[in-house]
C-alpha positions as CSV (number, residue, x, y, z in Angstrom):
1,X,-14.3,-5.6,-15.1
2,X,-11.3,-6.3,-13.0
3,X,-10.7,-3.5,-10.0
4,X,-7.7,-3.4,-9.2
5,X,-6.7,-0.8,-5.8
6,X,-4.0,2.1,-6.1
7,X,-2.3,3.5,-3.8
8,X,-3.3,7.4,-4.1
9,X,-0.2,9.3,-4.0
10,X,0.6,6.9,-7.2
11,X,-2.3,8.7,-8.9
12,X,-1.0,12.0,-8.2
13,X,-3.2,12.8,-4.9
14,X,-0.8,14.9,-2.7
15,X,-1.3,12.3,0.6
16,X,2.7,11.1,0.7
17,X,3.9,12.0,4.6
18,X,6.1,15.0,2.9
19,X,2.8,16.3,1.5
20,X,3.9,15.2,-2.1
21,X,2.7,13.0,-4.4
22,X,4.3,10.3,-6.8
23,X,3.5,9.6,-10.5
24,X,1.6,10.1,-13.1
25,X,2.2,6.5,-14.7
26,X,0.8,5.6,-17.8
27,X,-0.5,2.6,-16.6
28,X,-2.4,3.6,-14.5
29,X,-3.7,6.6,-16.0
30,X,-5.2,3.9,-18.5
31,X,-6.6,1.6,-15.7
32,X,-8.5,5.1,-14.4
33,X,-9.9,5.8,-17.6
34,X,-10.9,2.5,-17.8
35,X,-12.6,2.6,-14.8
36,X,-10.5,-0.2,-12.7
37,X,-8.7,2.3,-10.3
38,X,-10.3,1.7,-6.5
39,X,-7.5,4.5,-5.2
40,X,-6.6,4.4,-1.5
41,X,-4.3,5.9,0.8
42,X,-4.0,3.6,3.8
43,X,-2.6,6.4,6.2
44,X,-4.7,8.8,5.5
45,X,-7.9,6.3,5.5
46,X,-6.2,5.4,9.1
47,X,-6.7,9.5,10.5
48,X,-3.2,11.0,10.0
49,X,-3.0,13.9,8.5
50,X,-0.6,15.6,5.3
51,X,1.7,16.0,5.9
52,X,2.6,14.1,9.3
53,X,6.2,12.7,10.1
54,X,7.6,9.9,8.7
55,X,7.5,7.0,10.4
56,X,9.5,3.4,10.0
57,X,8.6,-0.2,11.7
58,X,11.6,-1.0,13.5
59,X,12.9,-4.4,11.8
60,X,10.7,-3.4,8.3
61,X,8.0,-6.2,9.0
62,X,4.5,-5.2,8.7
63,X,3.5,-8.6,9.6
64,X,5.3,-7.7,13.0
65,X,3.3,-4.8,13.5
66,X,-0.2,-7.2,12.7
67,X,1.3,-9.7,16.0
68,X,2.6,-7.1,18.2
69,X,5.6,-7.7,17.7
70,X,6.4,-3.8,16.4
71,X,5.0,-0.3,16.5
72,X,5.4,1.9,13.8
73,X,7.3,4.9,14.9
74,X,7.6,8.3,14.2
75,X,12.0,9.7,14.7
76,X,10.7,11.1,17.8
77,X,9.2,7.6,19.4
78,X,5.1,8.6,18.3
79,X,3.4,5.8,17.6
80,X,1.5,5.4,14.6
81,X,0.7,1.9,14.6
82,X,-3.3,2.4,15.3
83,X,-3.6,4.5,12.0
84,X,-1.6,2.0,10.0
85,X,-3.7,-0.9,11.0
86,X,-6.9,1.3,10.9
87,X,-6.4,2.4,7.5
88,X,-4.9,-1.5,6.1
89,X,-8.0,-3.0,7.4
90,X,-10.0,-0.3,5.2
91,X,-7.8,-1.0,2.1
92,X,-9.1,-5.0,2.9
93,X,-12.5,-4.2,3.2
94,X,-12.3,-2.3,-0.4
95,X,-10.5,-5.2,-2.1
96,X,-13.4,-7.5,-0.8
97,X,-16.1,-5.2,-1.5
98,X,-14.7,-5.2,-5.2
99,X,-13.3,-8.1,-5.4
100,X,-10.4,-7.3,-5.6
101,X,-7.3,-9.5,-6.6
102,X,-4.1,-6.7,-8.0
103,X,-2.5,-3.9,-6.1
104,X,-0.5,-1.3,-7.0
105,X,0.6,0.2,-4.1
106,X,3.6,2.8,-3.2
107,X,7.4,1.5,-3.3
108,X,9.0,1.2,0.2
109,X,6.8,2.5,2.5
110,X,5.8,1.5,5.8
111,X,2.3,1.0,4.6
112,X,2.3,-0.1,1.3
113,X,6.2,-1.4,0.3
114,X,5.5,-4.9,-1.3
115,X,9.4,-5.9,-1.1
116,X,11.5,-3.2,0.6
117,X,11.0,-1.1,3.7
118,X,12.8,1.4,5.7
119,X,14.2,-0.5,8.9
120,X,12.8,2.2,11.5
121,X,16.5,4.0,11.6
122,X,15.9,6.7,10.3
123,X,18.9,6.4,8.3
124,X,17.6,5.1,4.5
125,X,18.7,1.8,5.0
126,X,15.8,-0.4,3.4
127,X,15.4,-4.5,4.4
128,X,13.1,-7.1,2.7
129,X,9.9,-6.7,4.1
130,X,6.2,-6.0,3.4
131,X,4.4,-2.6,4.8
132,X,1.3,-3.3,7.2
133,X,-1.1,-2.6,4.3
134,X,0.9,-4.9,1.8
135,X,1.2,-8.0,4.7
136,X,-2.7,-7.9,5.1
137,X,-4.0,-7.9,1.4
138,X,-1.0,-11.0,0.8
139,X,-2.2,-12.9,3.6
140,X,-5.4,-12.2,1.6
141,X,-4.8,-13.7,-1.4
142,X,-3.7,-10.3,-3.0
143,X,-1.3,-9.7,-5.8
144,X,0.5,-6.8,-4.0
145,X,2.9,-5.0,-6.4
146,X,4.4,-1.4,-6.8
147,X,5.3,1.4,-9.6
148,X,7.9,-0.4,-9.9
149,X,6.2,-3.5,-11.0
150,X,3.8,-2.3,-13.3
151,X,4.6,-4.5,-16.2
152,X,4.2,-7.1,-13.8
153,X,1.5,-6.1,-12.6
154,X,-0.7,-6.0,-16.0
155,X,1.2,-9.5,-17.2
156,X,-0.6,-10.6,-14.2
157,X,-4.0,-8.6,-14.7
158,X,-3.9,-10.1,-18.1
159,X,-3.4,-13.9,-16.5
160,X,-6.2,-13.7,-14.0
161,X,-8.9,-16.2,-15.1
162,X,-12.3,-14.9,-15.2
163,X,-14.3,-14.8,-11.7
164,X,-17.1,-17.2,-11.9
165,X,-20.9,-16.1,-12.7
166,X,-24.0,-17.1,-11.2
Protein backbone atom coordinates (compact mmCIF):
# COMPACT_ATOMS: atom_id res chain seq x y z
CA UNK A 1 0.00 0.00 0.00
CA UNK A 2 1.02 3.40 -0.90
CA UNK A 3 2.46 5.64 2.25
CA UNK A 4 2.05 8.75 1.79
CA UNK A 5 3.80 11.48 4.76
CA UNK A 6 1.60 14.10 6.59
CA UNK A 7 2.53 16.88 8.08
CA UNK A 8 1.26 16.49 11.89
CA UNK A 9 -0.41 19.55 12.82
CA UNK A 10 -2.70 18.54 9.50
CA UNK A 11 -3.73 15.50 11.52
CA UNK A 12 -4.68 17.44 14.41
CA UNK A 13 -1.38 16.99 16.57
CA UNK A 14 -1.02 20.35 18.45
CA UNK A 15 2.91 20.92 17.07
CA UNK A 16 2.01 24.39 14.85
CA UNK A 17 4.66 27.18 16.37
CA UNK A 18 1.44 28.96 18.08
CA UNK A 19 0.94 25.59 19.87
CA UNK A 20 -2.20 24.89 17.60
CA UNK A 21 -3.06 22.46 15.26
CA UNK A 22 -4.80 22.54 11.74
CA UNK A 23 -7.44 20.14 10.35
CA UNK A 24 -9.21 17.42 10.74
CA UNK A 25 -9.57 16.74 6.77
CA UNK A 26 -11.47 14.03 5.51
CA UNK A 27 -8.96 12.89 3.46
CA UNK A 28 -6.77 12.31 5.39
CA UNK A 29 -8.67 10.92 8.22
CA UNK A 30 -9.41 8.08 5.47
CA UNK A 31 -5.71 7.70 4.46
CA UNK A 32 -5.07 7.14 8.54
CA UNK A 33 -7.55 4.56 8.74
CA UNK A 34 -6.30 3.12 5.94
CA UNK A 35 -3.14 2.91 7.27
CA UNK A 36 -1.08 5.18 4.58
CA UNK A 37 -0.48 8.19 7.08
CA UNK A 38 3.59 8.29 7.93
CA UNK A 39 2.81 11.82 10.01
CA UNK A 40 5.70 14.15 10.69
CA UNK A 41 6.39 17.34 12.03
CA UNK A 42 9.63 18.56 10.54
CA UNK A 43 10.35 21.25 13.36
CA UNK A 44 9.64 19.44 16.00
CA UNK A 45 11.60 16.17 14.54
CA UNK A 46 14.44 19.09 14.21
CA UNK A 47 14.42 19.81 18.43
CA UNK A 48 12.26 23.01 18.78
CA UNK A 49 9.91 23.00 21.01
CA UNK A 50 5.69 24.06 21.11
CA UNK A 51 5.21 26.44 20.92
CA UNK A 52 8.55 28.33 19.85
CA UNK A 53 8.45 31.71 17.79
CA UNK A 54 7.67 31.90 14.44
CA UNK A 55 10.22 32.11 12.22
CA UNK A 56 10.43 33.17 8.18
CA UNK A 57 13.48 32.56 5.55
CA UNK A 58 14.21 35.89 4.46
CA UNK A 59 13.44 35.79 0.47
CA UNK A 60 10.83 32.57 1.13
CA UNK A 61 13.35 29.97 -0.53
CA UNK A 62 13.94 26.90 1.31
CA UNK A 63 16.32 25.84 -1.34
CA UNK A 64 18.34 29.02 -0.15
CA UNK A 65 18.41 27.88 3.18
CA UNK A 66 19.81 24.11 1.72
CA UNK A 67 23.00 26.44 -0.14
CA UNK A 68 23.62 28.91 2.45
CA UNK A 69 22.27 31.30 0.92
CA UNK A 70 19.54 32.03 4.00
CA UNK A 71 18.93 31.38 7.69
CA UNK A 72 15.72 30.90 8.93
CA UNK A 73 14.88 33.56 11.46
CA UNK A 74 12.98 34.05 14.34
CA UNK A 75 11.47 38.39 14.56
CA UNK A 76 14.08 38.75 16.94
CA UNK A 77 17.24 37.55 14.55
CA UNK A 78 17.34 33.50 16.35
CA UNK A 79 18.31 31.28 14.00
CA UNK A 80 16.50 28.32 13.47
CA UNK A 81 17.98 27.04 10.42
CA UNK A 82 19.87 23.90 12.20
CA UNK A 83 16.41 22.50 13.34
CA UNK A 84 14.78 23.11 9.92
CA UNK A 85 17.38 21.19 8.10
CA UNK A 86 17.66 18.57 11.02
CA UNK A 87 14.16 17.84 11.07
CA UNK A 88 13.72 17.96 6.65
CA UNK A 89 16.47 15.47 6.46
CA UNK A 90 14.36 13.17 8.95
CA UNK A 91 11.14 13.78 6.85
CA UNK A 92 13.63 12.36 3.78
CA UNK A 93 14.78 9.52 5.52
CA UNK A 94 11.02 8.50 6.32
CA UNK A 95 9.84 8.91 2.62
CA UNK A 96 12.87 6.51 1.67
CA UNK A 97 12.36 4.20 4.38
CA UNK A 98 8.66 3.91 3.04
CA UNK A 99 8.95 4.55 -0.08
CA UNK A 100 7.51 7.21 -0.18
CA UNK A 101 6.29 9.24 -3.37
CA UNK A 102 3.04 11.92 -1.98
CA UNK A 103 3.10 14.56 0.65
CA UNK A 104 0.77 16.38 2.33
CA UNK A 105 2.38 18.88 4.10
CA UNK A 106 1.15 22.30 5.91
CA UNK A 107 0.18 25.42 3.62
CA UNK A 108 2.83 28.27 3.83
CA UNK A 109 5.10 27.53 6.16
CA UNK A 110 8.70 27.85 6.42
CA UNK A 111 9.04 24.13 6.56
CA UNK A 112 6.52 22.56 4.71
CA UNK A 113 4.77 25.49 2.16
CA UNK A 114 4.86 23.64 -1.26
CA UNK A 115 3.94 27.03 -3.21
CA UNK A 116 3.80 30.07 -0.87
CA UNK A 117 5.94 31.24 1.98
CA UNK A 118 6.21 34.10 4.30
CA UNK A 119 9.13 36.37 2.96
CA UNK A 120 10.94 36.55 6.54
CA UNK A 121 9.12 40.23 7.27
CA UNK A 122 7.31 39.54 9.52
CA UNK A 123 4.54 41.35 7.94
CA UNK A 124 2.16 38.36 6.17
CA UNK A 125 3.35 39.05 2.92
CA UNK A 126 3.77 35.46 1.28
CA UNK A 127 6.14 34.93 -2.17
CA UNK A 128 6.33 31.78 -4.37
CA UNK A 129 8.61 29.53 -2.74
CA UNK A 130 9.05 26.02 -1.26
CA UNK A 131 9.74 25.55 2.73
CA UNK A 132 13.12 23.66 3.57
CA UNK A 133 11.29 20.44 4.10
CA UNK A 134 9.17 20.78 0.81
CA UNK A 135 12.65 21.88 -1.41
CA UNK A 136 14.29 18.49 -0.10
CA UNK A 137 11.56 15.84 -0.76
CA UNK A 138 11.06 17.79 -4.56
CA UNK A 139 14.56 17.63 -5.28
CA UNK A 140 13.67 14.02 -4.26
CA UNK A 141 11.41 13.09 -6.57
CA UNK A 142 8.46 13.86 -4.18
CA UNK A 143 5.01 14.92 -4.97
CA UNK A 144 4.88 17.66 -2.37
CA UNK A 145 1.35 19.17 -1.94
CA UNK A 146 -0.80 20.80 0.90
CA UNK A 147 -4.50 20.88 2.52
CA UNK A 148 -5.03 22.86 0.06
CA UNK A 149 -4.40 20.35 -2.61
CA UNK A 150 -5.97 17.42 -1.42
CA UNK A 151 -7.98 16.52 -4.46
CA UNK A 152 -4.82 16.81 -6.18
CA UNK A 153 -3.16 15.07 -4.10
CA UNK A 154 -5.41 11.70 -4.31
CA UNK A 155 -5.87 12.36 -8.35
CA UNK A 156 -2.27 11.80 -8.17
CA UNK A 157 -2.21 8.87 -5.45
CA UNK A 158 -4.70 7.37 -7.73
CA UNK A 159 -2.10 7.86 -11.00
CA UNK A 160 0.95 6.50 -9.40
CA UNK A 161 1.80 3.26 -11.26
CA UNK A 162 2.46 0.36 -9.14
CA UNK A 163 6.13 0.03 -7.59
CA UNK A 164 7.83 -2.90 -9.08
CA UNK A 165 8.07 -6.51 -7.27
CA UNK A 166 10.83 -8.83 -6.94
Amino acid sequence: MEKILVSRCLLGHKVRYDGGASGPFDQLAAWQAEGRVVAICPEVAGGLPTPRPSAEIPGGQGIDVWEGRAQVLTAAGEDFSAAFLDGARQALALVQRHNIRIAVLKANSPSCGNVLTYDGTFSGVKVSGEGVTAALLKRHGVLVFSELELLEAAQALARLPSPPTF
